[in-house]
C-alpha positions as CSV (number, residue, x, y, z in Angstrom):
1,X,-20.4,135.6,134.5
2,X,-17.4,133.5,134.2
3,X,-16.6,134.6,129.7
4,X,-17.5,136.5,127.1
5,X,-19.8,135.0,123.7
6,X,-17.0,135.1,122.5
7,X,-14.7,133.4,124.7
8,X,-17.6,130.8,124.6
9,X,-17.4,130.3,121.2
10,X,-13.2,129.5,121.3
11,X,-13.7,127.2,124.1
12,X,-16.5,125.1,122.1
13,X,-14.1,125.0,119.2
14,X,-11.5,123.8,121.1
15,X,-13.1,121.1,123.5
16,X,-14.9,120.1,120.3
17,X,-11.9,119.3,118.4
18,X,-9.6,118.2,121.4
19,X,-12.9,115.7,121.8
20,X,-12.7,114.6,117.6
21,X,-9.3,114.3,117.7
22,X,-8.9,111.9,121.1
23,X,-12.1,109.8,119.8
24,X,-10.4,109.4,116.0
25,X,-7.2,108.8,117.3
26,X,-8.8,105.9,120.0
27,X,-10.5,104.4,117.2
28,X,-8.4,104.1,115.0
29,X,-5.5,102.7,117.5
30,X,-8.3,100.2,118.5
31,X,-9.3,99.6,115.1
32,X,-5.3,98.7,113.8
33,X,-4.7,96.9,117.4
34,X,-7.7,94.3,116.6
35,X,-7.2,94.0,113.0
36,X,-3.4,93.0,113.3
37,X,-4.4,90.7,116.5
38,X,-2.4,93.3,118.7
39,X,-5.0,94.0,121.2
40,X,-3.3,92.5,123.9
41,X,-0.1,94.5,123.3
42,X,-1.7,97.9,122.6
43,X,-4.5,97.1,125.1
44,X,-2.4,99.6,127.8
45,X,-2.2,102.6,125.5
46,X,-5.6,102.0,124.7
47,X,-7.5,101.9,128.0
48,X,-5.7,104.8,129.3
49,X,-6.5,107.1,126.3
50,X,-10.0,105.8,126.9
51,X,-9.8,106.7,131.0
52,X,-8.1,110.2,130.0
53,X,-11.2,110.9,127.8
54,X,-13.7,110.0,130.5
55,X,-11.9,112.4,132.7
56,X,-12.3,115.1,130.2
57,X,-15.6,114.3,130.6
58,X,-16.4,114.0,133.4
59,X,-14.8,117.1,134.5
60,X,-17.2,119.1,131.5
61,X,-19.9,117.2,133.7
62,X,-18.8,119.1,136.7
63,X,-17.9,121.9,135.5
64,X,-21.8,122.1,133.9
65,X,-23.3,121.2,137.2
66,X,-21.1,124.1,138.6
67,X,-22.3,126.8,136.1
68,X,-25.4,125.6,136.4
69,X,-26.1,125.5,140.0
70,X,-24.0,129.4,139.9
71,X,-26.7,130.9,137.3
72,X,-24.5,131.1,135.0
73,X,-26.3,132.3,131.2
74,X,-26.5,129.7,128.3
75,X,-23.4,130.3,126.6
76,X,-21.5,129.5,129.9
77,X,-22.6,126.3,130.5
78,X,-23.8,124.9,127.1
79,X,-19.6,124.2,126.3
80,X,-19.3,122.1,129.1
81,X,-22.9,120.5,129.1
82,X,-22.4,119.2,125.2
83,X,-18.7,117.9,125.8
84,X,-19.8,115.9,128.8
85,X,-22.7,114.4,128.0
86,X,-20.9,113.0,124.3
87,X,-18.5,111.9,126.7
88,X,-20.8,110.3,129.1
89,X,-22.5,108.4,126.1
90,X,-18.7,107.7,125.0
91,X,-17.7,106.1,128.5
92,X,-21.0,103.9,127.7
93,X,-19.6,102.7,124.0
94,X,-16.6,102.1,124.9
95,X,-16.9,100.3,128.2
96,X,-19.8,97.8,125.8
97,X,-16.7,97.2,122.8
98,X,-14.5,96.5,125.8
99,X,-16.5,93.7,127.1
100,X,-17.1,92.7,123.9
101,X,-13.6,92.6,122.8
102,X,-12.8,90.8,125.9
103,X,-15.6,88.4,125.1
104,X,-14.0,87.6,121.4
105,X,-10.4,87.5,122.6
106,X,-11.8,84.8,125.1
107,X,-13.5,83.0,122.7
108,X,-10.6,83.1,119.6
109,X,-8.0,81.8,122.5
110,X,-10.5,78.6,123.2
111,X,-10.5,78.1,119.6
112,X,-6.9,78.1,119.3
113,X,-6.2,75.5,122.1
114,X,-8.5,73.8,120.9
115,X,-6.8,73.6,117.3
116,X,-3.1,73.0,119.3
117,X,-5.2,70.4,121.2
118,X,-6.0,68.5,117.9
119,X,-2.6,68.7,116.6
């Protein structure tokens, strides 16, 4: 057995929070960077905090497989299997708003020469 319940219990506190924390703190940097029309500028600080969160996950994801594979008991493994599958689904959602924010970024910069062409 690689911890206690009880050292179970800490390290589900504290992957769940580091995990709430990265994802507010993401959104709300990607939220302020499109609404100001920043997204270009902040777009560096923004895909790397998303690539360090998909390495947290990931890493639970191996770590799972590892206990798992091991026979490791349910309160070993369940930390690590919840943290990277909300990560996996993360990775998902925020490769999709990527594209899509690409996709609008394309589009509003058409529009704008467009405009300038006009003038």
């Amino acid at each position: 057995m690689w911890f206690s319940e009880f050292t179970s219990l800490i390290l589900r506190i504290v992957l769940g929070l580091t995990a709430l924390g990265c994802y507010i703190t993401w959104l709300l940097l990607f939220i302020y960077a499109v609404n100001k029309g920043k997204y270009k500028e902040r777009k560096i600080i923004i895909i790397s905090l998303a690539i360090a969160i998909i390495i947290i996950g990931i890493t639970s994801l191996v770590l799972f497989f590892i206990a798992l594979v091991r026979g490791q008991p349910f309160h070993v493994w369940h930390p690590f299997m919840l943290h990277g599958s909300v990560g996996f689904i993360w990775t998902i959602c925020v490769l999709l708003i990527h594209k899509l924010m690409k996709k609008h970024i394309i589009k509003a910069e058409l529009n704008k020469m467009n405009v300038d062409d006009l003038t």
